[in-house]
Residue, then its C-alpha position, 0 to 999 in steps of 0.5 A: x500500500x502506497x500512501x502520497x502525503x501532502x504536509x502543506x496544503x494551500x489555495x493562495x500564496x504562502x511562503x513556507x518556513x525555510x527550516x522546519x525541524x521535526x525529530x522523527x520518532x525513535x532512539x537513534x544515536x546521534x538523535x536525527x532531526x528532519x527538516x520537513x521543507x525538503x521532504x518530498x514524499x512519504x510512502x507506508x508499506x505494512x510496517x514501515x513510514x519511508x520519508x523522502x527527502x532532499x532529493x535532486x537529480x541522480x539519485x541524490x536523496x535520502x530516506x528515513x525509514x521509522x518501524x510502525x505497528x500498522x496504519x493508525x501509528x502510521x497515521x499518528x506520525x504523519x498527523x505528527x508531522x503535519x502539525x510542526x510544519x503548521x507551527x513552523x509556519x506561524 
């Protein structure tokens, strides 16, 4: 299952923050920080959120994979992250 997420969405001309940092969920070490201005798309597939971000050309992105236990945890860091972009944006 693919799931297309959209953090911002808007029918006028908004300026987005240029830096908006959101701690995807975990104990990694060193503690990673995303900027969500530069995420392009987020993909679920069964146990797993991938985030893609920082991409150009050639293959030069980056992804996060964050374990879940299904869709409504999925769900759950996705409303996560759509939250800090609309606080990043006030």
């Amino acid at each position: 299952m693919r799931l297309l997420v959209l953090l911002f969405c808007c029918t006028g001309t908004v300026l987005a923050a240029p830096f908006c940092l959101w701690k995807p969920p975990g104990d990694a070490k060193p503690e990673r920080y995303l900027n969500l201005t530069v995420v392009q798309y987020v993909d679920y597939v069964d146990n797993e959120l991938r985030v893609s971000y920082g991409g150009g050309n050639l293959g030069s992105g980056h992804e996060v994979k964050i374990a879940v236990k299904g869709r409504e945890e999925a769900l759950k860091i996705l409303q996560d992250m759509r939250d800090s972009a609309r606080r990043c944006d006030q």
